[in-house]
NUPA-565729 format. One record per atom (N, C-alpha, C): residue in one letter; x, y negated, z negated. Coordinates in steps of 0.02 Angstrom, whole numbers, plus 50000, padded with zeros to 5 digits. Last residue first. Layout:
BEGIN
aXYZ
...
END
This chain:
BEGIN
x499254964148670
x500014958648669
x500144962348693
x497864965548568
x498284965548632
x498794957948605
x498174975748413
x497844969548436
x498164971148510
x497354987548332
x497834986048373
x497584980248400
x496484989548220
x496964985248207
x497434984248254
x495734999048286
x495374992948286
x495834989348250
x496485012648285
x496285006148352
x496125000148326
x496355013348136
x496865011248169
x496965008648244
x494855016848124
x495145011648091
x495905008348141
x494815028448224
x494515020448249
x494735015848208
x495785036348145
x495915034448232
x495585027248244
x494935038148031
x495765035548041
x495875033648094
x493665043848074
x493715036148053
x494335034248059
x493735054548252
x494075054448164
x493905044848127
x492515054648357
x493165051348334
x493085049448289
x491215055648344
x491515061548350
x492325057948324
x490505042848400
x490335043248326
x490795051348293
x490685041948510
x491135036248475
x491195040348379
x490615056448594
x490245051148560
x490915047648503
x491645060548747
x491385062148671
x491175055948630
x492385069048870
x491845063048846
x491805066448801
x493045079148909
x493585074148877
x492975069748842
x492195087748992
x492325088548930
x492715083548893
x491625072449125
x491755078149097
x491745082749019
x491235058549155
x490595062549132
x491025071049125
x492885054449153
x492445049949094
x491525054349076
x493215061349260
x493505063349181
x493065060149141
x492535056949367
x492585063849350
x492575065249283
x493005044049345
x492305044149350
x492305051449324
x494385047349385
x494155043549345
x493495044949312
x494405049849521
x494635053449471
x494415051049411
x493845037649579
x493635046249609
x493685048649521
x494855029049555
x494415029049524
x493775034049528
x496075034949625
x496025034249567
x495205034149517
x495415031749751
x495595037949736
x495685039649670
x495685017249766
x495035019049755
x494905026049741
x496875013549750
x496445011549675
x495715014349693
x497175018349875
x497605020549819
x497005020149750
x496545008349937
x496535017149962
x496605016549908
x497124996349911
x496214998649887
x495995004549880
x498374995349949
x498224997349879
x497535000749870
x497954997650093
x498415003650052
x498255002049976
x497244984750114
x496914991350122
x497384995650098
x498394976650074
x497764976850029
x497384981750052
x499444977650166
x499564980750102
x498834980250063
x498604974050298
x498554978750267
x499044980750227
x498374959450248
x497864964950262
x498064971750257
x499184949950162
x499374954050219
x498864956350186
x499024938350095
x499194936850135
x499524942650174
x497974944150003
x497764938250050
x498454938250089
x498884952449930
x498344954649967
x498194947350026
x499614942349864
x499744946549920
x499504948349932
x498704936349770
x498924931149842
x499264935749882
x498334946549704
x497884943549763
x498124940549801
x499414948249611
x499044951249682
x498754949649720
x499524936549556
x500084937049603
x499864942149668
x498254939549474
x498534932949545
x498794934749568
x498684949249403
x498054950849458
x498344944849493
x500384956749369
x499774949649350
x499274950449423
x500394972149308
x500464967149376
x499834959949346
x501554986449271
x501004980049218
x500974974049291
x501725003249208
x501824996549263
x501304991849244
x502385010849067
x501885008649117
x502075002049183
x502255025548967
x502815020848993
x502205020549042
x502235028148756
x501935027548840
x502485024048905
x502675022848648
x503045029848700
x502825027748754
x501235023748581
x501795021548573
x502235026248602
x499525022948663
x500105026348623
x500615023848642
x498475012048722
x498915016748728
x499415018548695
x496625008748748
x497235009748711
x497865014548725
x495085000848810
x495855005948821
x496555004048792
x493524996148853
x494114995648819
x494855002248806
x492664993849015
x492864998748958
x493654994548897
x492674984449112
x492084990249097
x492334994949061
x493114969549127
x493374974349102
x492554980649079
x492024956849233
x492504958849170
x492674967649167
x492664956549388
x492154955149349
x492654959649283
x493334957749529
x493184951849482
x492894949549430
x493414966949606
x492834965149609
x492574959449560
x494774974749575
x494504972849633
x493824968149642
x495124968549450
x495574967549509
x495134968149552
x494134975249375
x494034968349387
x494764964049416
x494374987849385
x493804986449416
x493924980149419
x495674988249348
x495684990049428
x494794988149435
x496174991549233
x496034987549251
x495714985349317
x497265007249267
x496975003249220
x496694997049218
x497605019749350
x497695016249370
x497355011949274
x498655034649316
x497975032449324
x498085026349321
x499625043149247
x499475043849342
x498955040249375
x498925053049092
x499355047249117
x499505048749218
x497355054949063
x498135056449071
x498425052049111
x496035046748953
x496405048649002
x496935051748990
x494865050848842
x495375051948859
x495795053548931
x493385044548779
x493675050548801
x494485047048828
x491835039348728
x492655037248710
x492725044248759
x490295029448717
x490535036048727
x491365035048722
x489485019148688
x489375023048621
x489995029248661
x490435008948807
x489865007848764
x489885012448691
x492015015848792
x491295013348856
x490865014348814
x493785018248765
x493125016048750
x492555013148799
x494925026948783
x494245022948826
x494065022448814
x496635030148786
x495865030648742
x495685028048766
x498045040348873
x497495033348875
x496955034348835
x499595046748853
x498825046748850
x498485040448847
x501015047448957
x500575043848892
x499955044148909
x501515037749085
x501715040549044
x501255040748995
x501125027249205
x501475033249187
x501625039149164
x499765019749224
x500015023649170
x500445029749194
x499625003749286
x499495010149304
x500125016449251
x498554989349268
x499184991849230
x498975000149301
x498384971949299
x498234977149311
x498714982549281
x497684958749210
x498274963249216
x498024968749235
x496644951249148
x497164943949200
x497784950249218
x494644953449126
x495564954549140
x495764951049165
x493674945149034
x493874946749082
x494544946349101
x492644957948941
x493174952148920
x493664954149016
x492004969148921
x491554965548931
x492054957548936
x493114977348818
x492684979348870
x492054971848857
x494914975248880
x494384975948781
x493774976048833
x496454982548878
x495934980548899
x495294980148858
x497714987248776
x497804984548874
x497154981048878
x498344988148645
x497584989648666
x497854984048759
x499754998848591
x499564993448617
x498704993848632
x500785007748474
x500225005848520
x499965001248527
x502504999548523
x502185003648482
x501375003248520
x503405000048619
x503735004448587
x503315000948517
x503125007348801
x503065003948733
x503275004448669
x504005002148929
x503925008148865
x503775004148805
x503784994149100
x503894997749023
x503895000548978
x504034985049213
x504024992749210
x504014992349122
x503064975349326
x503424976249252
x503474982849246
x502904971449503
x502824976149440
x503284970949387
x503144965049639
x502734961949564
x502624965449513
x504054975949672
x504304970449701
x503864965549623
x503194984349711
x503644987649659
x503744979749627
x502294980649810
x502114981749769
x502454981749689
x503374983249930
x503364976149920
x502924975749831
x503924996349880
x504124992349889
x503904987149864
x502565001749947
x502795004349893
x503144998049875
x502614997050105
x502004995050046
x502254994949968
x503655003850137
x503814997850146
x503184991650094
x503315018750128
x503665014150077
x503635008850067
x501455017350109
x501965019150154
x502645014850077
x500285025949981
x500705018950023
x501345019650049
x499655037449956
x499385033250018
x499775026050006
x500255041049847
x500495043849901
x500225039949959
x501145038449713
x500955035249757
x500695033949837
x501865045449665
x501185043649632
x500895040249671
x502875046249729
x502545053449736
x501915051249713
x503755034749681
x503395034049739
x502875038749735
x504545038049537
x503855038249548
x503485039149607
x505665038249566
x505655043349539
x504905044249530
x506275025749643
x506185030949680
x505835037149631
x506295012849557
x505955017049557
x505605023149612
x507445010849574
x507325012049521
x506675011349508
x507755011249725
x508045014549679
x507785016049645
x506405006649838
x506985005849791
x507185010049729
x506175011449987
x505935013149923
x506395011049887
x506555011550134
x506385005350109
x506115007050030
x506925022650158
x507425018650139
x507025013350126
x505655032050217
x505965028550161
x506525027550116
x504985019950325
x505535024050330
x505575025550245
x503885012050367
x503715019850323
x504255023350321
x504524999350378
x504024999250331
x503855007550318
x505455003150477
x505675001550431
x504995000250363
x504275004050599
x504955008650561
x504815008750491
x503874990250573
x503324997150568
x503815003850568
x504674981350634
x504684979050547
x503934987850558
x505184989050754
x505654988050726
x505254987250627
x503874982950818
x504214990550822
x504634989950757
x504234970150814
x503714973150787
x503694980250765
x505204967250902
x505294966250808
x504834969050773
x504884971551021
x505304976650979
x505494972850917
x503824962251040
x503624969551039
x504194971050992
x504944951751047
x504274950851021
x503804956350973
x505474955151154
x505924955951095
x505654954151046
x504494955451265
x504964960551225
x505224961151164
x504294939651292
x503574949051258
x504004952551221
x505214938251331
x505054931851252
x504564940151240
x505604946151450
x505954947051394
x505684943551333
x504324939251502
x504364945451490
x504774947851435
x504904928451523
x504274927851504
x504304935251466
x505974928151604
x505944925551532
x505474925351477
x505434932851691
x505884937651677
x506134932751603
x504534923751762
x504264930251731
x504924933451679
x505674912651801
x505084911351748
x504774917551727
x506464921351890
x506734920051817
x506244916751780
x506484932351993
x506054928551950
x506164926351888
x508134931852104
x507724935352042
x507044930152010
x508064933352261
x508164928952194
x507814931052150
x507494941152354
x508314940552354
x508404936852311
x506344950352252
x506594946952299
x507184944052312
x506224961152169
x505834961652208
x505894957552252
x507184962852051
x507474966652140
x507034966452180
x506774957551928
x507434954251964
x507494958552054
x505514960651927
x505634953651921
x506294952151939
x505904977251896
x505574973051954
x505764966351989
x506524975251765
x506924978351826
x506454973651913
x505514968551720
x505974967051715
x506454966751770
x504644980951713
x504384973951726
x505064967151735
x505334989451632
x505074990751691
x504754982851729
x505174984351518
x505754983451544
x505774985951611
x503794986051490
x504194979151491
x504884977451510
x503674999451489
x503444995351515
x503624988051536
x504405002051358
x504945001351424
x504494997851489
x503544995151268
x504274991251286
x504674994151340
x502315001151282
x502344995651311
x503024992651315
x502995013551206
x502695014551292
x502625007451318
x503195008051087
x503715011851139
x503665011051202
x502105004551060
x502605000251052
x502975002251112
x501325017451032
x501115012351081
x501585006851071
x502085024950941
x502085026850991
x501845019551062
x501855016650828
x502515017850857
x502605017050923
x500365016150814
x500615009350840
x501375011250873
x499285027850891
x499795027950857
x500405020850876
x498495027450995
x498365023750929
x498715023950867
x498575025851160
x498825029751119
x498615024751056
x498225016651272
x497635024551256
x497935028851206
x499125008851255
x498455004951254
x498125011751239
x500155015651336
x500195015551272
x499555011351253
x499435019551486
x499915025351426
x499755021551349
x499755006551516
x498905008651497
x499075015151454
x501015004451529
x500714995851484
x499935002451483
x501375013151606
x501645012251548
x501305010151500
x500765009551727
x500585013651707
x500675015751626
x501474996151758
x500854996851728
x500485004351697
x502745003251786
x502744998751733
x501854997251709
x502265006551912
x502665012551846
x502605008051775
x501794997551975
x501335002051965
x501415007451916
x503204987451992
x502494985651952
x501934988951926
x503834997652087
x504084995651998
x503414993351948
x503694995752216
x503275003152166
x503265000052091
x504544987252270
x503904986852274
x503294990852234
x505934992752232
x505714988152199
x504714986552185
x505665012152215
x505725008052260
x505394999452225
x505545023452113
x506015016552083
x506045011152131
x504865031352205
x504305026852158
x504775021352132
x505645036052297
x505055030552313
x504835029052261
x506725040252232
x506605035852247
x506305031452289
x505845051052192
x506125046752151
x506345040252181
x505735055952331
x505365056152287
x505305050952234
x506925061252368
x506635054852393
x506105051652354
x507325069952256
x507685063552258
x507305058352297
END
C-alpha cells in the first residue's frame, strides 16, 4: 500500500503517465498503442488537477482536446476490423477477400455492381484502354494474349493491370452466361484510393496476390495456342460484343 501510494503521489503522476506515453510509442500495434497513450492521458489529467491547490485548466483542456482526439481514433480502427462493419449482402463473399479488414471490405463494397449475367459478355479487348475493374465470382473466364488463350476460375480479379498502372488492357476476356461478378468504375477508384492510403495499400495487397495467381495459370496446363480452340468457340467469341 505505501508503495502504491507513493507512486499515485500527485508529484509521481507525470513519471506513470510518461511511462505510459513510451510503453505505447515501443508497441506497433496501433490498438494497442492507442490504449497505452489514452490512459497515459488520463494519467496526465489526474495530475493537472492534484498537483496544485488549483487545478491546471489550460493543460487539462489541452490534454482532454489529445484525448478525445486519440479515442476517435481508437474508436474509427475498432470498428474498421470489427466485422460488423461487413454488409449483409455481401457477407457471403468477404472470405475472398482476405487481406482487407472489414471496414476496407465495406467501403470497397460501397462502389461495386454486383451481377449475373444473363448472357456472354467480352469484359476486356487487349491493347484498348480499360474504364472497369471486374472481380469474378462465379464462372469461367477465356483470355486471350497475343497467339496464346487459356482459362481462368472464377475468385480472380479482371482488369487490374490498367487500374493499377494505367495502361491498356494486356489481354482480352470473355465470360459465360451465368457468371456472377463485381464491376467498379476505375475513377471512382482512384479518387478513393487518393483519398485514403491505406484502403489503396489493402486493395494493391489484394490485386497483387491475384496477379501471383494469375501469371501461374496463364504459363501453366490451362495455356493453349489460339490455333487449339474449336472454330465454333472463336466464331462465337468474336460475335460477343462488350456491353
Amino acid at each position: 500500500m505505501v508503495l502504491i501510494d507513493s507512486v499515485l503521489a500527485p508529484q509521481n503522476l507525470v513519471y506513470l503517465a510518461g511511462v505510459f506515453y513510451a510503453a505505447g510509442m515501443a508497441i506497433t500495434n496501433q490498438i494497442v498503442l492507442r490504449i497505452f497513450v489514452l490512459v497515459g492521458t488520463s494519467v496526465y489529467l489526474v495530475y493537472y488537477w492534484t498537483i496544485s491547490e488549483s487545478p491546471l485548466w489550460e493543460a487539462i483542456y489541452v490534454s482532454m482536446m489529445i484525448g478525445l482526439t486519440n479515442l476517435y481514433g481508437l474508436t474509427s480502427l475498432v470498428a474498421r476490423r470489427s466485422r460488423l462493419a461487413i454488409p449483409r449482402a455481401h457477407a457471403d463473399i468477404y472470405e475472398d477477400f482476405p487481406d482487407l479488414p472489414p471496414g476496407d471490405f465495406r467501403a470497397l463494397m460501397k462502389l461495386a455492381k454486383r451481377t449475373t449475367l444473363e448472357a456472354d459478355k467480352q469484359l476486356t479487348s487487349e491493347g484498348e484502354a480499360g474504364t472497369k475493374l471486374y472481380y469474378i465470382l462465379r464462372g469461367d473466364t477465356l483470355l486471350r494474349k497475343g497467339e496464346q488463350a487459356f482459362v481462368l476460375p472464377p475468385k480472380m480479379f479482371l482488369g487490374e493491370i490498367a487500374f493499377l498502372i494505367n495502361v491498356p488492357s494486356s489481354a482480352s476476356a470473355w465470360l459465360e452466361t451465368g457468371s456472377e461478378l463485381l464491376e467498379w468504375d476505375v475513377n471512382e477508384l482512384k479518387r478513393k484510393c487518393a483519398r485514403s492510403a491505406r484502403f489503396r495499400l489493402a486493395l494493391e495487397a489484394a490485386i497483387s496476390m491475384d496477379l501471383a495467381q494469375k501469371v501461374a495459370i496463364s504459363m501453366g496446363k490451362n495455356a493453349v495456342p489460339v490455333a487449339s480452340i474449336p472454330e465454333t468457340m472463336v466464331t462465337s467469341l468474336a460475335a460477343v460484343s462488350r456491353r
